[in-house]
C-alpha positions as CSV (number, residue, x, y, z in Angstrom):
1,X,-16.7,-1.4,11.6
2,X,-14.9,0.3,9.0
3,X,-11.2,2.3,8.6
4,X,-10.3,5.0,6.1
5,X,-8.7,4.5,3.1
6,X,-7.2,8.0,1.0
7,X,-6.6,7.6,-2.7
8,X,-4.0,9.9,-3.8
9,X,-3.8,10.6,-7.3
10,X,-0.1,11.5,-8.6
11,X,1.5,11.9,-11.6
12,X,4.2,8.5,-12.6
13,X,7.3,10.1,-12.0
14,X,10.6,9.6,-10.0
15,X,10.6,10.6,-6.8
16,X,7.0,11.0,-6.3
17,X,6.1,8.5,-3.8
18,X,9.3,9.6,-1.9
19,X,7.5,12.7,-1.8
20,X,4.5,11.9,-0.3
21,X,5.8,9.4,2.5
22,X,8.4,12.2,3.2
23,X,5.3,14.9,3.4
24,X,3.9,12.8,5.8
25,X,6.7,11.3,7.7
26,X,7.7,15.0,8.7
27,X,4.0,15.9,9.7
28,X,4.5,12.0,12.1
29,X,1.5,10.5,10.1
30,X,2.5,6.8,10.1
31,X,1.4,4.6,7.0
32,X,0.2,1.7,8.3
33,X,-0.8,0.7,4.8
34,X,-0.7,1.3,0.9
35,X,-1.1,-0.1,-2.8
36,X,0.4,1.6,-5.7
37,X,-1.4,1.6,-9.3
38,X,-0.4,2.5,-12.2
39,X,-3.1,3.9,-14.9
40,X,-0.4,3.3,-17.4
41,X,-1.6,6.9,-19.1
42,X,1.6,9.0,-16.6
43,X,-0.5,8.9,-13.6
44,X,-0.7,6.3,-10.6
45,X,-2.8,6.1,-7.7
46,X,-2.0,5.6,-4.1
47,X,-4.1,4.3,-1.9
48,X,-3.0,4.6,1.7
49,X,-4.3,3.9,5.5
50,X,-2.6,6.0,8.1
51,X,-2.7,6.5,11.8
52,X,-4.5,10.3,11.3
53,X,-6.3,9.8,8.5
54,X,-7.5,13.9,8.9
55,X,-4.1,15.4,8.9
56,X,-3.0,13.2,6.2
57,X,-5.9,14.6,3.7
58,X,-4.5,18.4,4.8
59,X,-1.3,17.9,4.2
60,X,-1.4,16.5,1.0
61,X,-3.8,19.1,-0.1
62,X,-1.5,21.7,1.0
63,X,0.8,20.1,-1.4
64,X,-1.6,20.2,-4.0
65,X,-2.3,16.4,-4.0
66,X,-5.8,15.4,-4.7
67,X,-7.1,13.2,-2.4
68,X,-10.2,10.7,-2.5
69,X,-11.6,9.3,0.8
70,X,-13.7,6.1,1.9
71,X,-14.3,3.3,4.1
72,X,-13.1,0.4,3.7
73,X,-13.2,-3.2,5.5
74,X,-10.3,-4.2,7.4
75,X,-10.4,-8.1,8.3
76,X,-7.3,-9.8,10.1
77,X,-7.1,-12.9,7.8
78,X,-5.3,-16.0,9.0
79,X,-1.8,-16.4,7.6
80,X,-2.4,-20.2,6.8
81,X,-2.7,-22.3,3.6
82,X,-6.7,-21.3,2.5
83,X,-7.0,-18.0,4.9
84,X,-7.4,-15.7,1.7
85,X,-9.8,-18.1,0.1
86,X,-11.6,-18.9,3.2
87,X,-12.6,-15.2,3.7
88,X,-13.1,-14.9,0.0
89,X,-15.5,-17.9,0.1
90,X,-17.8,-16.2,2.8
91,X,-17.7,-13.2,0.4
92,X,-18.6,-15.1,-2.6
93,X,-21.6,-16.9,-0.5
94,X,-23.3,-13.7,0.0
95,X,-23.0,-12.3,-2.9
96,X,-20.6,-9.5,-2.0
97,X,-17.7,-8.4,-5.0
98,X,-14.4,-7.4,-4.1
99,X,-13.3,-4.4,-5.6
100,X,-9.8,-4.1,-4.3
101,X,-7.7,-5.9,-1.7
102,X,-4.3,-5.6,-0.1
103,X,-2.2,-6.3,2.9
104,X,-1.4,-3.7,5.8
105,X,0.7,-3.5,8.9
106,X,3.6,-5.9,9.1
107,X,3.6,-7.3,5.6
108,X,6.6,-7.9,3.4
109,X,6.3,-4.9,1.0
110,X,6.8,-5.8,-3.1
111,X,8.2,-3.3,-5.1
112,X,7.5,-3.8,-9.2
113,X,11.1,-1.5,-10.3
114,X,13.0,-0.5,-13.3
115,X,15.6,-2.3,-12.3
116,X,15.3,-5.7,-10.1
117,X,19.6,-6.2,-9.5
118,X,20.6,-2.8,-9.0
119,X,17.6,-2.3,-6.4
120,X,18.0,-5.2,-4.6
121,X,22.0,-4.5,-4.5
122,X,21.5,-1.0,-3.3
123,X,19.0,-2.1,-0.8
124,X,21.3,-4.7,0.7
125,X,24.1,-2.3,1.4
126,X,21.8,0.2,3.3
127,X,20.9,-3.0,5.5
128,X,18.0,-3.9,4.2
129,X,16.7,-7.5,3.7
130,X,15.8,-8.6,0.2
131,X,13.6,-11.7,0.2
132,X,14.2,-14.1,-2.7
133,X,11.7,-16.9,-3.6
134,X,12.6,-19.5,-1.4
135,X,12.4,-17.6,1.5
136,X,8.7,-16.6,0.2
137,X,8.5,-20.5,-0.1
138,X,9.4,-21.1,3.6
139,X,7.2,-18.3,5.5
């Protein structure tokens, strides 16, 4: 009842994470999940679900990556007003701490930058759609 999750450490750097998602598009490992963190001490950690979990630990250890694997829970939670907390609450009940959480597979993705205005403009003018807070507030 369980998927795997790889934690990849990395150094904080430009152009990293196009790296890896590059590495792994051209080996046609799909990411059908992720959370970025940053240690703020130069190094991050990604922490990614993909569709070959196996291939995606060799290839970034070919690259020199190192790469931490584990199960994790996977739970499709409703997308309703109280979903989160809900499935918290039956957490909570039984005494079970969350250490991490985040969304997978067809989410809006957010994206903490340097610079909010020139990303969002260069975004937009590849075809991309930026969402803004009231379109947040309508979903």
């Amino acid at each position: 009842m369980s998927i795997v999750e790889l934690a990849v450490f990395m150094e904080d750097k430009v152009g990293r994470l196009y790296e890896i998602t590059k590495l792994l598009a051209d080996k046609g490992i799909n990411i059908r999940g992720f959370a970025v963190s940053d240690s703020g001490t130069g190094f991050g950690i990604l922490r990614v679900i993909t569709n070959d979990s196996k291939n995606t630990i060799n290839a970034l250890k070919e690259r020199g990556f190192v790469v931490h694997e584990k199960k994790v829970l996977c739970v499709r939670v409703p997308d309703e007003v109280g979903g989160i907390a809900k499935t918290l609450s039956i957490f909570q009940s039984h005494d079970i701490n969350v250490h991490e959480m985040y969304a997978i597979v067809n989410s809006l993705i957010v994206f903490h930058v340097d610079n909010i205005e020139d990303a969002a403009y260069l975004l937009k003018h590849e075809g991309m759609e930026v969402i803004n807070q009231k379109a947040i507030e309508q979903i």
